[in-house]
N, C-alpha and C positions, 0 to 999 in steps of 0.2 A: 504493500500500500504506500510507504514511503515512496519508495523505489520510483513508484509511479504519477505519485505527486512531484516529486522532484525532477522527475522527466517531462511532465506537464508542463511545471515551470520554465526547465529552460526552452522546450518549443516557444513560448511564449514571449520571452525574452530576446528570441534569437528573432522571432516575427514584429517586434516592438516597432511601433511605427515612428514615423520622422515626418519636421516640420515640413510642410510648404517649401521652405525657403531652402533645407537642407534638399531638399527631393529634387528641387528647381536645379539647385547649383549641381548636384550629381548628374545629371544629365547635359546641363548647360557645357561642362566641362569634358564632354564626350563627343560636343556636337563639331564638324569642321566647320558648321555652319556660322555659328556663333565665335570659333576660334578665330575662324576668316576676319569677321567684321570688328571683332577685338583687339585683332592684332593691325588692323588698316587705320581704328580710332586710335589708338595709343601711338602709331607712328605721324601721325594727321597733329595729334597734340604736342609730340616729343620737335617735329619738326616748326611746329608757330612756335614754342614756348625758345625757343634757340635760334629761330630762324634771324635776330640779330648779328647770332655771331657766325651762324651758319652761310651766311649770305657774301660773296669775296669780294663784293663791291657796294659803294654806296647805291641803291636803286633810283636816287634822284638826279646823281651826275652824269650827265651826259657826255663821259667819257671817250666813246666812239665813234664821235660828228665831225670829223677834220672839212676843212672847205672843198675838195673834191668828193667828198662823198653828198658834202650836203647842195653842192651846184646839182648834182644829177640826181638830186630827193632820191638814194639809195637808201636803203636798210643794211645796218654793218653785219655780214655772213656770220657763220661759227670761225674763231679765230682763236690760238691757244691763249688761253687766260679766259674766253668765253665762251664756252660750249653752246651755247646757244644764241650768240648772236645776240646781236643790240634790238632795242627797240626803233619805232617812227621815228625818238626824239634822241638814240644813241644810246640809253643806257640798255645797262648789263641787264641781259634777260631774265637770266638763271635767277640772279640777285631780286629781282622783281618779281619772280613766282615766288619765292622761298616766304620775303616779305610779306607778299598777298595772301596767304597761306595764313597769317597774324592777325590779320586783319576779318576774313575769312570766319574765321573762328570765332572773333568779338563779336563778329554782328551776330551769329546763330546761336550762341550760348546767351548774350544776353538778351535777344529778342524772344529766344524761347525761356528763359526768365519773368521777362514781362509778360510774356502771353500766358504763363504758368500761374502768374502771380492775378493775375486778373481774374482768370480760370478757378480759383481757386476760391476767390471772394464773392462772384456769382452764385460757382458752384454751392458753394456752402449756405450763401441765402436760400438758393430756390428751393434744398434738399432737406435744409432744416426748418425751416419756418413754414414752407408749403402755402395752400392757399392762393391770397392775389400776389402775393410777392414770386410764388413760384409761377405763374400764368405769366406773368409783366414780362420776369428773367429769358423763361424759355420762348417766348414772343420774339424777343431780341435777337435772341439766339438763333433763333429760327429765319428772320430774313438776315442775320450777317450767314448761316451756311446757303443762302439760297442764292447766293450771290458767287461765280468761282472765286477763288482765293486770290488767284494773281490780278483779276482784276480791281478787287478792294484793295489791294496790297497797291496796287497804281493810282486806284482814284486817292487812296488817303494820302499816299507820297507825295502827288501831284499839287495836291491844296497847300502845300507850302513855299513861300516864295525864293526860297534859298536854299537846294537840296543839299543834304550835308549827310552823313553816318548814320546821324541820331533821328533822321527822317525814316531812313530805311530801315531802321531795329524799330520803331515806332510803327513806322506801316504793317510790317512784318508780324511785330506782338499783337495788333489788335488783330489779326487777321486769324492766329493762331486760339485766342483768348474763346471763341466757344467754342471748340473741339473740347478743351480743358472743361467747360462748365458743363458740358451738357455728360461729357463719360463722370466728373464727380458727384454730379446731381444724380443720375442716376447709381452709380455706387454707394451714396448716404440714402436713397431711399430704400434700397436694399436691406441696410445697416441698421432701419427706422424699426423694423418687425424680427430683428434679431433678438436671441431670447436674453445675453446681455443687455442690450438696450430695457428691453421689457421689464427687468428685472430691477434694472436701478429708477427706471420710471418709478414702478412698486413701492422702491425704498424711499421714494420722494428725493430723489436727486433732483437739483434743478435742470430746468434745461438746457441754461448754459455748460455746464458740467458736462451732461451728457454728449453734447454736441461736439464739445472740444477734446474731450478724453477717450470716447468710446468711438462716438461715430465717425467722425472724423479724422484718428486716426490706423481704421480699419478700413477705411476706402480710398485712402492715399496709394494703394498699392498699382493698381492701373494706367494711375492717373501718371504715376514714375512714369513705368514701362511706358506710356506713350511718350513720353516728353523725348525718349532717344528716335521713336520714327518722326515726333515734329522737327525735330534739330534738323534732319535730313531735308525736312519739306525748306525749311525756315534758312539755309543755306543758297538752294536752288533759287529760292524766291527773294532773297537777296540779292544773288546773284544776277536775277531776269529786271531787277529796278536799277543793279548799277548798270546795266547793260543799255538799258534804255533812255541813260542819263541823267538817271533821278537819284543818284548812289553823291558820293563825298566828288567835289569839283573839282578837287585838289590831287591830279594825278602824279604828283611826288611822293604821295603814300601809295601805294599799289594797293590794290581789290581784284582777284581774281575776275568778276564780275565786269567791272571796270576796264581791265584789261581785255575784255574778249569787245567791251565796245568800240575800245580805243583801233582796233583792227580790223573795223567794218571795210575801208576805204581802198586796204590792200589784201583783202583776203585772198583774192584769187591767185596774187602770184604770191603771197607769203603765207599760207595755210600754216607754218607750223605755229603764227604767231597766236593765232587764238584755238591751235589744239592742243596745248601745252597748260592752260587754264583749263580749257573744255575736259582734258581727262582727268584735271585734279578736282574739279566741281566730280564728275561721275561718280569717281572712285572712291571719293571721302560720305558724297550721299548714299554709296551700296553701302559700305561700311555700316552707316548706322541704321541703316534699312533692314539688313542683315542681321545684328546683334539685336534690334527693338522686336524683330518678329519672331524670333527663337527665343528669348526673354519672356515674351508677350504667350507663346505657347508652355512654357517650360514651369510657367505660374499661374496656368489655368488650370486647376482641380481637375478639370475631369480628364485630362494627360495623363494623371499619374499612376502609378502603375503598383 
């Protein structure tokens, strides 16, 4: 009888379940899919956070313009010291991707910041308080998604009369801000008829308590995992307002975005000048496209195995 109580037991023990999060990362960590897009973000942030010192040239000096090349409006080739050639205005290419790459980065991390932060202050009125506050909320919400994205992301740009950075992380965040409200709104009403919530209803907690301790954050978990496929959206569509010349005027700072406008004029004979930005905008949005969807399945319950 022992024998077999104790055998019982460690069946049991050996079948002991695990978190969510542990279950997630044990799979996450097996997937190439997710290794891929992990290993593209981490080299995407190693190369902006260094790309100062990484970069072998200043990217605003126009180093490569001598007066025969700039009589015959040439473009300086690849030449040793520049593998890729100068730009329109003579500077170092390489140096001006690397830089761009810095810049790149700022606007989508903190565009989807402010689109998170907005998201989140919606979200949590319409989910917690319910009622006309929640009809008003998702009303709003409801014509900013009926609208495409990249065109609110232009018309908001547009309306200001000095384009600059903080235009296009501004465009970008409100554009992003009801995807966030409408996936947290729906995660806290979820969270409203769970039997923790119920329970400390019961106890007379108040409802501020509840909302900020319980419900809210128990439906933060989603709202993460999208924040790395907005990052993806919020890069490209950065990229498509500085292209369009709604991005920072100031092209001594490089912008990937930027630079693929600044090469409208000679694409045809110089292609490689905006597919050098062109692949770094793709590769950096698979990345996080990649790690946010295998994330986004690897932390859904019913995945798990």
């Amino acid at each position: 009888m022992v024998l077999g109580l104790s055998a019982k037991k460690e069946k049991i023990d050996a079948t002991a379940g695990v978190s969510l999060a542990a279950s997630a990362w044990k799979r996450l960590r097996r997937s190439p899919v997710f290794l891929t897009g992990a290993v593209i973000i981490g080299l995407f942030i190693l190369v902006s956070l260094l790309a100062p010192w990484l970069a072998p040239h200043n990217p605003a000096d126009p180093m490569l313009i001598d007066q025969v090349v700039k009589a015959r409006n040439e473009i300086p080739p690849s030449q040793p010291g520049h593998p890729l050639g100068g730009d329109l205005q003579g500077r170092d290419f390489l140096s001006r991707v690397l830089v761009g790459s810095q810049q790149t980065l700022i606007v989508g991390v903190v565009a989807t910041l402010f689109g998170l932060t907005g998201g989140l202050i919606l979200g949590t009125l319409a989910g917690a308080l319910g009622g006309w506050v929640d009809s008003l909320v998702m009303r709003v919400v409801d014509v900013m998604l009926s609208l495409p994205s990249l065109l609110l992301a232009f018309s908001i740009a547009a309306m200001f009369s000095r384009p600059s950075q903080f235009t296009v992380i501004l465009a970008v965040s409100i554009v992003q801000i009801p995807v966030f409200a409408r996936l947290l709104r729906g995660s806290m009403l979820a969270q409203r008829h769970s039997d923790h919530v119920l329970a400390a209803t019961a106890l007379g907690v108040k409802k501020g308590a509840i909302v900020f301790r319980h419900m809210l954050p128990n439906s933060l978990g989603p709202v993460i995992v999208q924040s790395t496929l907005v990052l993806a959206t919020a890069i490209i569509e950065a990229a498509a307002l500085s292209f369009l010349g709604l991005g920072n005027p100031d092209d001594r700072t490089p912008e990937w975005g930027q630079m693929l406008g600044d090469v409208q004029k000679v694409f045809d004979t110089h292609p490689h000048l905006a597919a050098w930005p062109a692949i770094c905008i793709i590769i950096v949005a698979l990345g996080f496209t990649l790690m946010g969807e295998t994330l986004r399945e690897a932390l859904d319950p019913k995945n798990r195995r």
